[in-house]
matplotlib code that plots the C-alpha trace (Angstrom):
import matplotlib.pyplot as plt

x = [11.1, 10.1, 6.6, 7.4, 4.7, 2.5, 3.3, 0.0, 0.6, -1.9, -5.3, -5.4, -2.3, -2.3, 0.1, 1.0, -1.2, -2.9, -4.1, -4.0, -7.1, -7.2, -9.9, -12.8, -15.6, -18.5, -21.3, -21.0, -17.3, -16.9, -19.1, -16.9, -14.0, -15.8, -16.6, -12.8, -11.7, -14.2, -13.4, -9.6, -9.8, -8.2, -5.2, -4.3, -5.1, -1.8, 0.1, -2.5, -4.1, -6.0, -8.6, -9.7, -11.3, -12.6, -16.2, -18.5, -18.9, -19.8, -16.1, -14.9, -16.5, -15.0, -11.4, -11.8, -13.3, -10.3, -7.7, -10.1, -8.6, -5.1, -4.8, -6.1, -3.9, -1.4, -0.3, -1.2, -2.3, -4.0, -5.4, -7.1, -5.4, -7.5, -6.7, -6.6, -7.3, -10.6, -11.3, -11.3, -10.5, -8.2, -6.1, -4.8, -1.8, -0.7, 1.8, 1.7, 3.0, 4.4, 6.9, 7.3, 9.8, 12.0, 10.7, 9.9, 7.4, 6.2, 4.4, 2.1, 0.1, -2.2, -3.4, -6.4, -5.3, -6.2, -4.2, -0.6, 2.1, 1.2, 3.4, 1.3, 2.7, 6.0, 4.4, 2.3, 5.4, 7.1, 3.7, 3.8, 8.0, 7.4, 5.2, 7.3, 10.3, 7.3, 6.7, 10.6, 10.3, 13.9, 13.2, 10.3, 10.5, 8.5, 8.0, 7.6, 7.2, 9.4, 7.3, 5.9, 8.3, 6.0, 6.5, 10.0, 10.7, 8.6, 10.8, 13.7, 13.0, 12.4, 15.8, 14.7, 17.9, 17.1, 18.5, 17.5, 15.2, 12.6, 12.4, 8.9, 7.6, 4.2, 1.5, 0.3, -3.4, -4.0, -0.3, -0.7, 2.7, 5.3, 6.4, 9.4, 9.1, 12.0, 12.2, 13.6, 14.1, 14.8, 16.9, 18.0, 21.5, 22.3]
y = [16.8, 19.4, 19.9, 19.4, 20.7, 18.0, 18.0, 16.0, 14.3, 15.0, 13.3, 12.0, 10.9, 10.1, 7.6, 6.3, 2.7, 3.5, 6.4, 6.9, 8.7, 9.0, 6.8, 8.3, 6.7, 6.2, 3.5, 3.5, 2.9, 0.8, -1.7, -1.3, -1.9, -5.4, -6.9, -6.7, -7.8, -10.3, -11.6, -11.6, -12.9, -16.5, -14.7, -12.1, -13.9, -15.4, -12.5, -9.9, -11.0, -8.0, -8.7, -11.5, -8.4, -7.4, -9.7, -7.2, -4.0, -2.0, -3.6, -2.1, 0.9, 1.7, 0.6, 3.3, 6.1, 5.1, 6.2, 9.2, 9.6, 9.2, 11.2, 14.2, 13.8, 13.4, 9.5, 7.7, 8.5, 5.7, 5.1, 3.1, 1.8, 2.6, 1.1, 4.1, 1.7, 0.5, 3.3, 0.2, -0.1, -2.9, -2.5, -0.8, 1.6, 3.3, 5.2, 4.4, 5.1, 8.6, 10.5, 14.2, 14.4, 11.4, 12.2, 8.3, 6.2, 2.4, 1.7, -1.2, -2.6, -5.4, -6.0, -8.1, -11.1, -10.2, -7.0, -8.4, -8.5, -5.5, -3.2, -1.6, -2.3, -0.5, 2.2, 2.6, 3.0, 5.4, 7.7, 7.4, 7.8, 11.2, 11.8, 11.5, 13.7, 16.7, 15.7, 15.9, 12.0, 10.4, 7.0, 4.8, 1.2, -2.1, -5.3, -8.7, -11.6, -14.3, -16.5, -13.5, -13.7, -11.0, -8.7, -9.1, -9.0, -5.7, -4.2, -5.5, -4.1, -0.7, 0.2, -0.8, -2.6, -5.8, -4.8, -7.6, -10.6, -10.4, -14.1, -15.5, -11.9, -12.1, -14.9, -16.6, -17.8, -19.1, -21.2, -21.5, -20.5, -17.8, -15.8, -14.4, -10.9, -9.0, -5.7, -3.2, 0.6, 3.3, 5.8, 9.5, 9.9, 12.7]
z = [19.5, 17.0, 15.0, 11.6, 9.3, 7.4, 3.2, 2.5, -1.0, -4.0, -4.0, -7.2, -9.2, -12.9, -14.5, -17.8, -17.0, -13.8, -11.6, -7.8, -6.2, -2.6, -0.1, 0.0, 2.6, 0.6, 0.9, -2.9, -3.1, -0.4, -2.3, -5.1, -3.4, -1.1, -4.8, -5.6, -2.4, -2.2, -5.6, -5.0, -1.6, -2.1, -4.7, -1.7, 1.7, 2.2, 1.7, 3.0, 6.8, 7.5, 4.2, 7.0, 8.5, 5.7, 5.5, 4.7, 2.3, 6.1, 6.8, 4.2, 4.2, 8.1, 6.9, 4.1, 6.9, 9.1, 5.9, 5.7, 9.3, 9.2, 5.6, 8.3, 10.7, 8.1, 9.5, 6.5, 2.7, 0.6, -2.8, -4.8, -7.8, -11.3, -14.7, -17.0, -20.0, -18.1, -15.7, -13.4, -9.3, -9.4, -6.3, -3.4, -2.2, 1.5, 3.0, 6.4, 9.7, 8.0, 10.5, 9.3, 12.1, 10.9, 7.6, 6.7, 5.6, 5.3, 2.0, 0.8, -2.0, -3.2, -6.3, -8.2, -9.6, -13.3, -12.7, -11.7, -14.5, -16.5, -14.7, -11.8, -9.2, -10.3, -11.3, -8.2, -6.1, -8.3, -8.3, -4.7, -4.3, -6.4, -3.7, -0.7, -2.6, -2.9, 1.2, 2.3, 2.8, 3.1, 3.6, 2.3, 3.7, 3.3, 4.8, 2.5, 3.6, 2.4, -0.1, -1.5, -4.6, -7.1, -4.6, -3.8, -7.3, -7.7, -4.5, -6.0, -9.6, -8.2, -6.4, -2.6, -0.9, 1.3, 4.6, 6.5, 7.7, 10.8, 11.4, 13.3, 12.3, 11.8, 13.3, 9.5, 10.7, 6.8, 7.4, 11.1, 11.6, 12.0, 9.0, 8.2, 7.0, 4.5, 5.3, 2.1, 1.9, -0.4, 1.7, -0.3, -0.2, 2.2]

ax = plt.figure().add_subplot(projection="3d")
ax.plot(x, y, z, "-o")
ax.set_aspect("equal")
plt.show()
């Protein structure tokens, strides 16, 4: 196994509709970001189970000092999503579980209800795609679940290949069932 040197993406990341700035653990912002969550907690629980956790603005405020973490060790690098028209925080972006070594990376996103259909989503992942080219990244994956049809239609829209189904994936607490999780990936040709 050899060290491969950590690429950490930019901290802030301006779009044509939205810009990406990087977590930042504040008391101040993680009471912006509860009020979102909070308000959008119905619209994203089914397809989001770790906002269950999320019950308080001190919740929120560890889960943003635990991104401050991983972006350090160079793990993990998320953002919050801002509006440009509005100069609003209206959702949520990660790379995750980044391997410098296997040069790959999970990513995620949730958005506010009254943010979906305008195109953020999309450009979200191609803000954070350019991203992983700058990093030497050769593989970004993701996991949908099943009835999560805006999402698979955002994964879909933007190039990522289905390449298979994790039946019983994922415990569904909200369901009280198994879920079946779609994994796609966006892999550079060699």
């Amino acid at each position: 196994m050899t060290d491969s040197p950590i690429v950490r993406p930019a901290e802030k990341i301006v779009g044509e509709l939205i810009t990406l700035e990087k977590n930042v653990a504040t008391f101040k912002e993680a009471e912006r970001r509860f009020a979102l969550i909070d308000a959008n907690r119905e619209h994203l629980l089914p397809w989001m189970a770790w906002f269950a956790n999320i019950k308080t603005p001190e919740d929120t405020y560890d889960y943003l000092k635990s991104c401050e973490d991983r972006w350090a060790k160079g793990s993990g690098f998320a953002y919050g999503i801002i509006e440009n028209a509005t100069d609003m925080f209206v959702g949520g972006c990660v790379l995750m579980d980044v391997s410098f070594e296997n040069k790959t990376a999970l990513r995620g996103s949730w958005l506010a209800k009254s943010a979906r259909g305008k195109g953020y989503a999309q450009e979200a992942g191609v803000l954070m795609e350019a991203q992983c080219d700058k990093m030497g990244i050769q593989r970004i994956s993701t996991f949908v679940e099943t009835g999560n049809i805006a999402s698979i239609r955002n994964m879909e829209k933007s190039g990522y290949t289905l390449e298979g189904t994790l039946r019983n994936d994922k415990w569904c607490d909200i369901r009280k069932t198994f879920c079946d999780m779609r994994i796609y990936a966006k892999v550079k040709e060699r």
